[in-house]
C-alpha positions as CSV (number, residue, x, y, z in Angstrom):
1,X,84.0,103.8,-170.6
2,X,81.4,102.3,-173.5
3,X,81.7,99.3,-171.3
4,X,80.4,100.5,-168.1
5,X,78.0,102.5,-169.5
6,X,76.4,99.7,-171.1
7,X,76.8,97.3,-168.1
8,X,74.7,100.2,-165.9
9,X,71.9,100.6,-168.6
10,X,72.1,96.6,-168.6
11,X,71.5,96.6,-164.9
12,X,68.9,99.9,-164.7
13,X,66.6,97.9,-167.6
14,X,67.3,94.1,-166.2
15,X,64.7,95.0,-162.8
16,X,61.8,96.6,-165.1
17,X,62.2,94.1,-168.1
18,X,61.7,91.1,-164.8
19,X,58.7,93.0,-163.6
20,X,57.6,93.7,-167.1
21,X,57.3,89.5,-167.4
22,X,56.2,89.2,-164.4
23,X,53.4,91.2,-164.5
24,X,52.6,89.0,-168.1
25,X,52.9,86.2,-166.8
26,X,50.5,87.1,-163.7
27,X,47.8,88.5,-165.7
28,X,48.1,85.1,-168.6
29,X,47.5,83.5,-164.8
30,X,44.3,85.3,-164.5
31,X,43.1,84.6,-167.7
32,X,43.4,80.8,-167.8
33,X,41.6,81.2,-164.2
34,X,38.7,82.5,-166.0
35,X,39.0,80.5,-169.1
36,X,38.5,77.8,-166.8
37,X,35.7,78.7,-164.6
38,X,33.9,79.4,-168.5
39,X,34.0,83.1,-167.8
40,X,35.5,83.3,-171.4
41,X,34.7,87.3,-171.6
42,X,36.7,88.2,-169.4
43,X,39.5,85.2,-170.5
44,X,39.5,86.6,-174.0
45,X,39.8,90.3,-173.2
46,X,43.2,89.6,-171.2
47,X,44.2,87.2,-173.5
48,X,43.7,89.9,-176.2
49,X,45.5,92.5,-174.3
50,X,48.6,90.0,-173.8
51,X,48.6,89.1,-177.6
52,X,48.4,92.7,-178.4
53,X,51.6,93.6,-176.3
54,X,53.4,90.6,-177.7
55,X,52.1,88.4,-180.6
56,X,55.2,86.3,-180.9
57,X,54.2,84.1,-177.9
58,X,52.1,81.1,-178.6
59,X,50.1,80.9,-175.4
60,X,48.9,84.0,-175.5
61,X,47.7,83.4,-178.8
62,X,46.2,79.9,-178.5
63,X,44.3,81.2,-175.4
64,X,43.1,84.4,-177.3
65,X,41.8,81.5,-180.1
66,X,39.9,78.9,-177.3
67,X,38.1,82.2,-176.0
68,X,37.1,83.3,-179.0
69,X,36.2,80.1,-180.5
70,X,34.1,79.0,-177.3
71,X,32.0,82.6,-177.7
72,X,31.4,82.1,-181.7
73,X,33.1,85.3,-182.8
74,X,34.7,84.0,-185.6
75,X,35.3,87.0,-187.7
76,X,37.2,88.8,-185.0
77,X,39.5,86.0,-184.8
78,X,40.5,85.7,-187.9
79,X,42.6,89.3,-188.1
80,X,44.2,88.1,-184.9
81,X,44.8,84.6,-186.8
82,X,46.4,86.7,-189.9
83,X,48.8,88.7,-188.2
84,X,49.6,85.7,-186.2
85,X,50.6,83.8,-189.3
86,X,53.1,87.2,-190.3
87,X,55.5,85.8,-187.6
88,X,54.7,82.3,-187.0
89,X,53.4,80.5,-190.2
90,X,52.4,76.9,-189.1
91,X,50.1,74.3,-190.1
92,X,48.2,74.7,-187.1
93,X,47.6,77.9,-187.4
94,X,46.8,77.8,-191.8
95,X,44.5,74.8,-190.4
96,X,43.0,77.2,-187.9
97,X,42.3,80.1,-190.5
98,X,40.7,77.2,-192.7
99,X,38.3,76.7,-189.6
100,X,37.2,80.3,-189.3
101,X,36.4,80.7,-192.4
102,X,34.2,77.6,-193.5
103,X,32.8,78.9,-190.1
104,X,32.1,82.7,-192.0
105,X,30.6,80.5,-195.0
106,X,34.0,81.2,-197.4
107,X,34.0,77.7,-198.5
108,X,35.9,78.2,-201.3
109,X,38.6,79.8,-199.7
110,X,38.5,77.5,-196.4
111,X,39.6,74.3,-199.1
112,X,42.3,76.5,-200.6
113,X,43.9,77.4,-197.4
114,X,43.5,73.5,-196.4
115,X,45.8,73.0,-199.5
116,X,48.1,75.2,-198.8
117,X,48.3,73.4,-195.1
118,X,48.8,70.2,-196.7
119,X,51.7,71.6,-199.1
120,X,53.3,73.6,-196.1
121,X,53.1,70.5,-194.2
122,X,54.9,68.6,-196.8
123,X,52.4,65.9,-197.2
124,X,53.8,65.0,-193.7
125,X,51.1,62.7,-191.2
126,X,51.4,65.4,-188.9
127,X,49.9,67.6,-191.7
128,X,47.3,65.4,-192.8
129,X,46.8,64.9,-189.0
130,X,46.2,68.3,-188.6
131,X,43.9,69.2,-191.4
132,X,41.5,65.7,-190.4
133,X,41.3,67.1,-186.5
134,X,40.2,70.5,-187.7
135,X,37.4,69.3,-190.3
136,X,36.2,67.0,-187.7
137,X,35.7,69.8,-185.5
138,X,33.8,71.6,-187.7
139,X,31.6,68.3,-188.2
140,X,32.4,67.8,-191.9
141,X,32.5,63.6,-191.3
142,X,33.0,63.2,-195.2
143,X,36.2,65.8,-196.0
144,X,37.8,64.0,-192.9
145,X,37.4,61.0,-194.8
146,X,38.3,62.2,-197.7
147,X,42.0,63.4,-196.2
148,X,42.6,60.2,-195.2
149,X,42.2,58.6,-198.3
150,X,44.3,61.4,-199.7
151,X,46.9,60.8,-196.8
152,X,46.6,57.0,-197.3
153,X,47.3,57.5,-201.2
154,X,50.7,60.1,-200.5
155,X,51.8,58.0,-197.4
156,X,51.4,54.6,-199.2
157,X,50.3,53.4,-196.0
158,X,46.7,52.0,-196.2
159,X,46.2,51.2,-192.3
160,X,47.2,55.0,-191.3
161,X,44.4,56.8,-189.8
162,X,42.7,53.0,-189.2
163,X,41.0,54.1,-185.7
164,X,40.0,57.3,-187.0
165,X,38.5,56.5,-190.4
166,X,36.6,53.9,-188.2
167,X,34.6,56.6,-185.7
168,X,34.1,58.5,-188.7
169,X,32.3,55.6,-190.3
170,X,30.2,54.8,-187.3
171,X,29.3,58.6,-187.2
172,X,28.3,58.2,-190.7
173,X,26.3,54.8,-190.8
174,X,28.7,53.1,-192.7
175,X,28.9,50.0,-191.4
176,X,30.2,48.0,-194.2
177,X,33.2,50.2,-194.4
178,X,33.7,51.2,-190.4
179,X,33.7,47.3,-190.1
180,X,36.9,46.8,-192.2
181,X,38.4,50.1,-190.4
182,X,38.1,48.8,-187.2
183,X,39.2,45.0,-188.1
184,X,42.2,47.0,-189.8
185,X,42.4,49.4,-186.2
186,X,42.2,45.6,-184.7
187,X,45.4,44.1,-187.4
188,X,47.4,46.9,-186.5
189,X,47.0,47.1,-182.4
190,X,45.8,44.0,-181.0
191,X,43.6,46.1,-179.0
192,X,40.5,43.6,-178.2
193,X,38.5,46.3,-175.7
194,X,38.5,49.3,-178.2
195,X,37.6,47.0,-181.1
196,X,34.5,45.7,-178.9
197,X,33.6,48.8,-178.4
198,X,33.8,50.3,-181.8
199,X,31.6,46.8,-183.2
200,X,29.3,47.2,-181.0
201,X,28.3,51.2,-181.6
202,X,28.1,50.1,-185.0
203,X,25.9,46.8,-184.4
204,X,23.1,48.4,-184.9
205,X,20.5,46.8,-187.1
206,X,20.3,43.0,-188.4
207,X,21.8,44.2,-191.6
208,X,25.3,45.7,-189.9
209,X,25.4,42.4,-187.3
210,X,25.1,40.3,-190.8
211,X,27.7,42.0,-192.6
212,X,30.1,42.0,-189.3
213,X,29.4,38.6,-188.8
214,X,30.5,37.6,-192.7
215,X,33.7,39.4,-191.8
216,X,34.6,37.7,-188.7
217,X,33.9,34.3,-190.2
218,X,36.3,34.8,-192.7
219,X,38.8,36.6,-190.9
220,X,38.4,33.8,-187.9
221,X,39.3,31.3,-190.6
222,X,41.8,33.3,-192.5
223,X,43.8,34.9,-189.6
224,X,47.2,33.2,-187.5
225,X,46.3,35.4,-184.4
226,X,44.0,33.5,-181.4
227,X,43.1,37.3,-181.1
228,X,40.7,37.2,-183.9
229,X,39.1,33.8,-182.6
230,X,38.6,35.8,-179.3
231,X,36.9,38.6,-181.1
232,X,34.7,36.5,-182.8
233,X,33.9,34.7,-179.8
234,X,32.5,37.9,-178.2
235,X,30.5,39.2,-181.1
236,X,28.6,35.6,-181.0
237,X,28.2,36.3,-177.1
238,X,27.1,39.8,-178.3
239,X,24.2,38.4,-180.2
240,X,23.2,36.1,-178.3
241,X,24.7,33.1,-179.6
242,X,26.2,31.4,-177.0
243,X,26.0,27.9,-178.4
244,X,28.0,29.0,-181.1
245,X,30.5,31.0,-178.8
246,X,30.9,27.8,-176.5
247,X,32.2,26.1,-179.9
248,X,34.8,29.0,-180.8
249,X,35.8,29.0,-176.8
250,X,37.0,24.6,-177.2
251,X,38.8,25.8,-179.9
252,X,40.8,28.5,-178.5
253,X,41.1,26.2,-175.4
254,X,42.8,23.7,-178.0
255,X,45.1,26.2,-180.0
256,X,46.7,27.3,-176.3
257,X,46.4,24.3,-175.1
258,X,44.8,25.2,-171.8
259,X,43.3,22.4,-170.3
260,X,39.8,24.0,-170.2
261,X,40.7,27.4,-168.3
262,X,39.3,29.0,-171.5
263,X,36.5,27.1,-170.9
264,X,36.1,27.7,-167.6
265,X,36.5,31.2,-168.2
266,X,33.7,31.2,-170.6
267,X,31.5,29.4,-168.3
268,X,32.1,31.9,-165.3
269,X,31.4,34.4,-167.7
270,X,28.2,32.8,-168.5
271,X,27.0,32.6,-165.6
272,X,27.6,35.6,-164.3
273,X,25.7,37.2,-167.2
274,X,22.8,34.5,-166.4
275,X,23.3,32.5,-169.4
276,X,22.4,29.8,-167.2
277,X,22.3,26.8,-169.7
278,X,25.1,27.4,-171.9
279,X,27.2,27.5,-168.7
280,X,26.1,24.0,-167.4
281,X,27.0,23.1,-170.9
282,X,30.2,24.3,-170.4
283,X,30.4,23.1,-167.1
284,X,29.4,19.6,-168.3
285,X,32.3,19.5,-171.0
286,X,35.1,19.8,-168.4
287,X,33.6,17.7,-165.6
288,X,33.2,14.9,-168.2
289,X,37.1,15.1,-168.8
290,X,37.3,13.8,-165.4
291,X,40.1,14.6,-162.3
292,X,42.7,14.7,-165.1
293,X,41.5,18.2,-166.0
294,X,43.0,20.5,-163.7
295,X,39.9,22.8,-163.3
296,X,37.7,20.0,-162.5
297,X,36.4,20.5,-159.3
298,X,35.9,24.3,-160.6
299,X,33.8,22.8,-163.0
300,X,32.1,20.3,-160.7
301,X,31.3,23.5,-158.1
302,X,30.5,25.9,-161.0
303,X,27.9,23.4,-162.5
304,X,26.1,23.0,-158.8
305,X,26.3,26.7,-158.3
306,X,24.4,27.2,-161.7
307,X,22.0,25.1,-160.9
308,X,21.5,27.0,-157.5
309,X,21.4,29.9,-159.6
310,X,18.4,28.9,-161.4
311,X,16.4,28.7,-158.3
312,X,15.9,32.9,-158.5
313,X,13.7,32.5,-161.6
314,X,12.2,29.5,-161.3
315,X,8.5,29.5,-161.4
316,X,8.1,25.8,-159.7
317,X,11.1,24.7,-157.2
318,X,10.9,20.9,-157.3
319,X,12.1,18.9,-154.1
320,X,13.6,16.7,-156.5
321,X,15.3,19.7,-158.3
322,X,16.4,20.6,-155.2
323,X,18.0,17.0,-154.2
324,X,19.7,17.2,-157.2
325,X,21.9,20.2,-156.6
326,X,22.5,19.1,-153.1
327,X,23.9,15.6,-154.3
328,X,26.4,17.7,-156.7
329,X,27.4,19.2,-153.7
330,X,27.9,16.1,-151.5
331,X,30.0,15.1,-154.5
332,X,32.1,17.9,-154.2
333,X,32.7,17.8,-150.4
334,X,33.5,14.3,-150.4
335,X,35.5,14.1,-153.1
336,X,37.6,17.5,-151.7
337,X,37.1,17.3,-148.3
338,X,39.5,19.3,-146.8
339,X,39.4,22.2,-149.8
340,X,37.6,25.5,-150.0
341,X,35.7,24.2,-152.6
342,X,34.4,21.1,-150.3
343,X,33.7,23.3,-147.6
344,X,32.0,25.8,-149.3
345,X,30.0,22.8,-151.0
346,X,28.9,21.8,-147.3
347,X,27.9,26.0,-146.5
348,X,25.8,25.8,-149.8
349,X,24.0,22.1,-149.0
350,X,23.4,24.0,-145.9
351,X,21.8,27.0,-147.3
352,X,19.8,24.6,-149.5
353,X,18.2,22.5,-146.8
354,X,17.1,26.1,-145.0
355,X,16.1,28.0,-147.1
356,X,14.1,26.1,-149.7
357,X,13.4,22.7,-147.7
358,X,12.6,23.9,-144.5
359,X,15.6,21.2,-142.4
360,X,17.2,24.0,-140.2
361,X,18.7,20.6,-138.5
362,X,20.3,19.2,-141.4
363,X,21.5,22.4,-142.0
364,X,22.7,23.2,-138.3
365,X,24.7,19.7,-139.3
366,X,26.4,21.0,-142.0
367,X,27.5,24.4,-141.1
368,X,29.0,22.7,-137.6
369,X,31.0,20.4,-139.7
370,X,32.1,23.6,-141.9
371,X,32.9,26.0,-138.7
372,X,34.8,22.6,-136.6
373,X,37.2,22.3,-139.2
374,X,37.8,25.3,-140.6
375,X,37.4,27.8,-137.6
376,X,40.1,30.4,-139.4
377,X,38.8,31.0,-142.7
378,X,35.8,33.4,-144.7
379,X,33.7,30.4,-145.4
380,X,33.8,29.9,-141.4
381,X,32.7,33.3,-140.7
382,X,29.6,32.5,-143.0
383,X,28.7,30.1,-141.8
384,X,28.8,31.0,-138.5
385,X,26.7,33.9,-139.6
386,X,23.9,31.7,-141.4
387,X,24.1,29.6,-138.5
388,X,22.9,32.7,-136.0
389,X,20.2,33.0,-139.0
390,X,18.8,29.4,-138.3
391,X,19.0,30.2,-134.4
392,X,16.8,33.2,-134.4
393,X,14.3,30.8,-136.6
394,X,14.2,28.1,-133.9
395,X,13.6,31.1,-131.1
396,X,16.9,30.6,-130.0
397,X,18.0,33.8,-129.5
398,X,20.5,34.0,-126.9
399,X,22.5,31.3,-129.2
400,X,22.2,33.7,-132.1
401,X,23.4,36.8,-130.5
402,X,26.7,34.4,-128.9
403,X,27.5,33.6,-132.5
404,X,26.7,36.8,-133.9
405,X,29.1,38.5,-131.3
406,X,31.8,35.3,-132.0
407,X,32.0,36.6,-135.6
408,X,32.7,40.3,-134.6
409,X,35.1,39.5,-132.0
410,X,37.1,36.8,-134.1
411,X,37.0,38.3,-138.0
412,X,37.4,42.3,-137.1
413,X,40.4,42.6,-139.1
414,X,39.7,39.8,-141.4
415,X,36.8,39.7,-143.0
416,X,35.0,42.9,-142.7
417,X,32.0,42.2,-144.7
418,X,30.9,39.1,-142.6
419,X,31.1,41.3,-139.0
420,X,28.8,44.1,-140.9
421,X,26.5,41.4,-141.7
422,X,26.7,40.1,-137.9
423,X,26.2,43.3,-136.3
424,X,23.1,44.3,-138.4
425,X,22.1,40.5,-137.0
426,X,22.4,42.0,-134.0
427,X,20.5,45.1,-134.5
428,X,18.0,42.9,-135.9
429,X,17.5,41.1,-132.7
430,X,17.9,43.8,-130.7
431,X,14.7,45.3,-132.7
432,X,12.6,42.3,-132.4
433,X,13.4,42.6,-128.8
434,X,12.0,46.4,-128.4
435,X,15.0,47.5,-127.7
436,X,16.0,50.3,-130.0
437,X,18.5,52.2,-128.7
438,X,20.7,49.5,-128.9
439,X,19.5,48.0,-132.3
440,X,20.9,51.9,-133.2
441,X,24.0,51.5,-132.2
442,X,24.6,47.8,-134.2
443,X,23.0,49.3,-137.1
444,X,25.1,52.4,-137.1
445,X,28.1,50.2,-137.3
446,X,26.6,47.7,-139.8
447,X,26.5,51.0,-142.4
448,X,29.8,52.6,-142.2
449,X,31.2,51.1,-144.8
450,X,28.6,52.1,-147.3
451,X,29.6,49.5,-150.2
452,X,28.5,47.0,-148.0
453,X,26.0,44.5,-148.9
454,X,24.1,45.3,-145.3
455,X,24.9,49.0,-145.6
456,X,21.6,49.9,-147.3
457,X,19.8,47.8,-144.7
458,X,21.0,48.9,-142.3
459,X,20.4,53.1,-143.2
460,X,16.9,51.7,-144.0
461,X,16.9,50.5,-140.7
462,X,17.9,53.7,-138.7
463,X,15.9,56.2,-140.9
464,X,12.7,54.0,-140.0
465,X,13.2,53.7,-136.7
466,X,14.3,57.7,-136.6
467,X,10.7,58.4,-139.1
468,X,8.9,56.4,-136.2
469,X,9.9,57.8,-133.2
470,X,6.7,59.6,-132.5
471,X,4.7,56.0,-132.5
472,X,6.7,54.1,-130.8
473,X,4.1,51.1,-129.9
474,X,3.6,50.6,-133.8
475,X,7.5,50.7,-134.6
476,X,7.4,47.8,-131.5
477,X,4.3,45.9,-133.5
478,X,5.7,46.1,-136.6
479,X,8.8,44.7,-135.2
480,X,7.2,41.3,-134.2
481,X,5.5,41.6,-137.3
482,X,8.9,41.2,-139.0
483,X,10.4,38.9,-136.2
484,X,7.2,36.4,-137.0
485,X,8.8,36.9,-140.2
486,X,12.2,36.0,-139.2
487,X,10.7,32.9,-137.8
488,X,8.9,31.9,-140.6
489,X,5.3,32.3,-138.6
490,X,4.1,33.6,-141.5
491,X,0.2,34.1,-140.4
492,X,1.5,35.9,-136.7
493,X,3.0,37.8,-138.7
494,X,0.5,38.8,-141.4
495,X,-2.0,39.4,-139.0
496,X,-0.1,42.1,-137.6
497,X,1.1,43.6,-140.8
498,X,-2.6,44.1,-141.6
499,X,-3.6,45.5,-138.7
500,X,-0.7,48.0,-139.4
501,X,-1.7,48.3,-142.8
502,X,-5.0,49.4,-142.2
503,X,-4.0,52.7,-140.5
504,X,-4.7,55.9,-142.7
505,X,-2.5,57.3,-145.4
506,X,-2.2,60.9,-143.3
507,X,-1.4,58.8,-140.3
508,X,2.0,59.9,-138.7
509,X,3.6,57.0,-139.0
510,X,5.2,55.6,-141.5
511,X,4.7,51.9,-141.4
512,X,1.5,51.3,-143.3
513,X,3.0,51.2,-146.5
514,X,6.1,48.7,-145.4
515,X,3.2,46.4,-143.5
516,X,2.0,46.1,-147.0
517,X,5.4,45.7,-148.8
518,X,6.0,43.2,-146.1
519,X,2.8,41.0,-146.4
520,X,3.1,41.2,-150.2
521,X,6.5,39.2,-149.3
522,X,4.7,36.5,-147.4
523,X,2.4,36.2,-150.2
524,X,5.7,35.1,-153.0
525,X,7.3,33.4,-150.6
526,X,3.5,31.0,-149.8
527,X,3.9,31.3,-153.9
528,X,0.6,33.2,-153.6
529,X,0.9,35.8,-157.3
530,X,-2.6,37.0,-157.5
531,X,-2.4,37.8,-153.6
532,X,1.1,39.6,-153.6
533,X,-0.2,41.6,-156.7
534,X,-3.1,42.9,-154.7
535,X,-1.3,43.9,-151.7
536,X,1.1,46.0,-153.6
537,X,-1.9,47.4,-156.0
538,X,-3.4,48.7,-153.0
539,X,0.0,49.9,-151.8
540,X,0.3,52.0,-155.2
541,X,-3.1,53.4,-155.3
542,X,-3.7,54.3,-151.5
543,X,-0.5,55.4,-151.4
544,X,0.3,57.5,-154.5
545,X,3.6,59.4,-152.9
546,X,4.9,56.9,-151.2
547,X,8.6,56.4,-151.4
548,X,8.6,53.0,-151.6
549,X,6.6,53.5,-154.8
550,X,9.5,52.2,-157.2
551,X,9.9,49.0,-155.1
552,X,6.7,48.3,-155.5
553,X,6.3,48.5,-159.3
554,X,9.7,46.4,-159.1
555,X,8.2,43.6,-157.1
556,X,4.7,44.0,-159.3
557,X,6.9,43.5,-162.3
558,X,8.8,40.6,-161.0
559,X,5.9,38.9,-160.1
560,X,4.3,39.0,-163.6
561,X,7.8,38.1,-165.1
562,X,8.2,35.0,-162.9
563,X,4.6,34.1,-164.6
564,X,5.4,34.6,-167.8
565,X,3.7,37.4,-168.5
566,X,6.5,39.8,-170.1
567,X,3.8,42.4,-171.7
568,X,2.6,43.6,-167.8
569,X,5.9,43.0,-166.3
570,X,7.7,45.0,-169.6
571,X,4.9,47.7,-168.5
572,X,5.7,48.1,-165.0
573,X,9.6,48.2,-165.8
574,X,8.9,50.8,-167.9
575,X,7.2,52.6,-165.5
576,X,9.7,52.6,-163.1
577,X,12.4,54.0,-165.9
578,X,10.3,56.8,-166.8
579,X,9.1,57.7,-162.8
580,X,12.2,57.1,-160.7
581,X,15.2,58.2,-162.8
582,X,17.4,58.0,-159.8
583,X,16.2,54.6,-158.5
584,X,18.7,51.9,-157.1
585,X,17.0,49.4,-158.7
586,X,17.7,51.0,-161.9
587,X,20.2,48.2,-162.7
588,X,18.3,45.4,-162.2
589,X,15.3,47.0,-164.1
590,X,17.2,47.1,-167.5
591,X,18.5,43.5,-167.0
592,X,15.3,42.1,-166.8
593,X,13.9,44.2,-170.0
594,X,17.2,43.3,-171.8
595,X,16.1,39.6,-171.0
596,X,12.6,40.0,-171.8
597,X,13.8,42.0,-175.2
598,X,16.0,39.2,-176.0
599,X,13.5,36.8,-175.2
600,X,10.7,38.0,-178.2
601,X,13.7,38.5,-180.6
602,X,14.5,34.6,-180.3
């Protein structure tokens, strides 16, 4: 009879104990909703109510303690903390008293209760773990340092804590000291990023780069791992001292025994960071360990490319410069005539002849022999596409749009970035033409993929032509303008421009400004400074809100860069830092002041 009576009060409680849970657990829903959204009054009141109605579960009280803790109110947490301690006495939760009360100013009693952490803890790394976290939270950089040692000392383990005692010594300044924690962080892991990282927050002066620099020269020399050869490679790239890195690189090439792709690696590297001579240096040392190397045509097309890639700065282009980079190339194709690398040598000699020598002939030659024999491939497609750009130059228009049209129809599903390139071609021509609608449609399809190179253009294109469509004979004119361009008819096409140009700022349309941007182009490219600076001057003062306003402080600055002149260009970089926050030409901005920076310093 006992039996059944207890198996029916079993079964009458079993129902409102469930919904008693339930009804918890719906409400410790609620308040980590709100503790999410930051609406921590209303989070800690539920979380207080649930703690109240049962203090032995943990997540009620760890909730309860983020609320509080995110709303300051130390001293009412700390009764909650005490009676949590009564049935759960951890070292999180001592540490967490410790917290709330060097919070309340009880110093004194904060370090006793850290003790007492430590002792409950047993000395354990999860103790001394603990007891670092919560001084660190609290800010207090030098007793965090100060358990490690302790925890080093009772753990008889002096790399424990390595990667922490190192951020604490960068917080600090100590940069003799957060060097050896992060080289002992570095010992321990092998991790090469996160130790870059941690030297570089702490290379901050010529004092720390001295001392790190002392370090990794006897560690470089000391050490069995490559890793610390690696290491010291980067800190010489760091600063600056790419000679020296070069010479750390043909040694790590040796150890591995690599053949040069160390080498290779380091010259990609520098060139891509515009270390321009360093990586012809590189370049140099595996072409002149001949065919045998197995990156040596790499090394013969990187080398050619480099010197391509010192066009873009280059205050005087020679046509002797010029022949020389060409005959690299020629080298290239005919010694690997049927590789990428040959053909692409051939797509770059015809680029060269062009752009910068004015032989749209030879250059027709060249990209013919590259699209005849390799009518499948990317290199094709480019061609193909540079090819409809030398067509449009020699008026032949009908040409260009056929090829254009080729490269959509034949490379849709290949090479995606070449058709978005030939169908703003297309919209191009279509808007010399007149013919907008259609140069619309091409552009809309040249900016769909928005990480496209043409992308930009292209929405620069459509929002133009939508800005403009109240004045639709200037939109036509200042098309010419920009096909005279195209064409290289450089005075057709500033006369226009100017004309354009001389409209008035309230004027509805919007192409004043551009006519100026645009004749400020012809200007650098007739290597005209003085002229290009005064059409973008005038841009800047007639037109105070213009929204090409951080373009043209770019182009002002690049034109005093190119001359030398790094105080005005530095001043107009600046400029455009501390106007146009949001600029896309933020990026390039900082490179040039980090070159100009590194420049004085050398």
């Amino acid at each position: 009879m006992k039996k059944i009576l207890l198996i029916f009060i079993f079964l009458y409680l079993l129902p409102i104990t469930i919904l008693s849970q339930g009804a918890a657990e719906e409400k410790y829903r609620l308040a980590e909703s709100y503790e999410k959204s930051g609406d921590f009054n209303n989070s800690s009141r539920i979380y207080e109510e649930l703690f109240n109605q049962n203090p032995r579960v943990e997540k009620y009280f760890l909730g309860l303690a983020r609320s509080f803790k995110q709303q300051s109110r130390y001293s009412e947490l700390l009764p909650y903390v005490d009676k949590r301690l009564e049935y759960s006495k951890t070292i999180e939760t001592l540490s967490l008293k410790a917290e709330l009360l060097w919070q309340l100013g009880d110093y004194k009693e904060a370090n006793q209760i850290w003790a007492e952490t430590l002792e409950l803890g047993r000395y354990s790394i999860d103790a001394f773990t603990c007891l670092m976290q919560s001084q660190i939270s609290l800010r207090l950089f030098d007793k965090a340092i100060a358990t490690i040692e302790n925890a080093r000392s009772s753990l008889k383990d002096n790399l424990v804590f390595a990667d922490e005692l190192s951020q604490l010594y960068i917080a600090t300044g100590n940069f003799s000291k957060g060097a050896v924690e992060i080289l002992n962080f570095f010992e321990k892991t092998n991790n090469l990023p996160q130790t870059q990282g941690r030297l570089q927050a702490l290379m901050s002066d010529e004092a720390a780069i001295s001392y790190i620099s002392d370090l990794l020269k006897k560690k470089k020399t000391s050490a069995a791992s490559l890793n610390y050869l690696r290491l010291y490679a980067w800190f010489l790239r760091a600063i600056n001292d790419f000679d020296s890195a070069f010479d750390i690189y043909i040694s790590i090439d040796e150890k591995q025994k690599s053949n040069g792709r160390e080498i290779l690696r380091f010259a990609e590297d520098s060139r891509a960071d515009e270390q321009l001579e360093v990586a012809l240096k590189a370049f140099s040392y595996l072409i002149k360990l001949g065919k045998a190397c197995p990156y040596h045509q790499n090394a013969l097309y990187g080398y050619s490319r480099t010197l391509e890639a010192k066009l873009k700065d280059s205050k005087e282009i020679t046509n002797e410069f010029l022949a020389d980079i060409i005959k690299q190339y020629k080298k290239i194709a005919e010694d690997y005539p049927n590789s990428n690398i040959g053909f692409d040598s051939r797509y770059r000699i015809a680029f060269l002849y062009f752009e910068y020598m004015n032989k749209p002939d030879e250059a027709v030659k060249e990209l013919n022999a590259v699209i005849n024999n390799l009518a499948a491939g990317q290199i094709a497609a480019t061609a193909k596409n540079l090819l409809g750009q030398i067509y449009i130059s020699q008026n032949k228009l009908s040409d260009a749009k056929n090829i254009f049209f080729n490269v959509i129809s034949t490379y849709r599903r290949s090479y995606q970035l070449e058709v978005e390139f030939a169908e703003f071609e297309l919209g191009e021509l279509y808007f010399f033409e007149g013919n907008i609608d259609s140069a619309k449609v091409h552009y809309g399809n040249a900016a769909i993929n928005l990480k496209s190179l043409v992308s930009n253009d292209a929405l620069q294109r459509i929002i133009l032509i939508e800005s403009n469509a109240d004045c639709p004979d200037e939109l036509i004119s200042f098309a010419k303008a920009e096909f005279f361009e195209k064409q290289r008819k450089f005075e057709d096409a500033a006369n226009v421009y100017r004309q354009l140009a001389s409209s008035s700022p309230q004027s509805e349309c919007n192409l004043s400004e551009l006519s100026l941007l645009r004749l400020a182009n012809i200007s650098r490219v007739q290597l005209n400074p003085e002229e290009e600076r005064a059409f973008l001057l005038q841009l800047v003062q007639k037109f105070s809100d213009s929204i090409f306003m951080d373009l043209a402080l770019l182009s002002l600055a690049n034109s005093f860069y190119l001359e030398g002149n790094n105080d005005e260009a530095l001043r107009y970089y600046t400029e455009i830092l501390n106007k146009f926050p949001r600029s896309i030409y933020l990026t390039e901005v900082r490179d040039k002041i980090r070159k100009i920076r590194a420049g004085l310093k050398m």
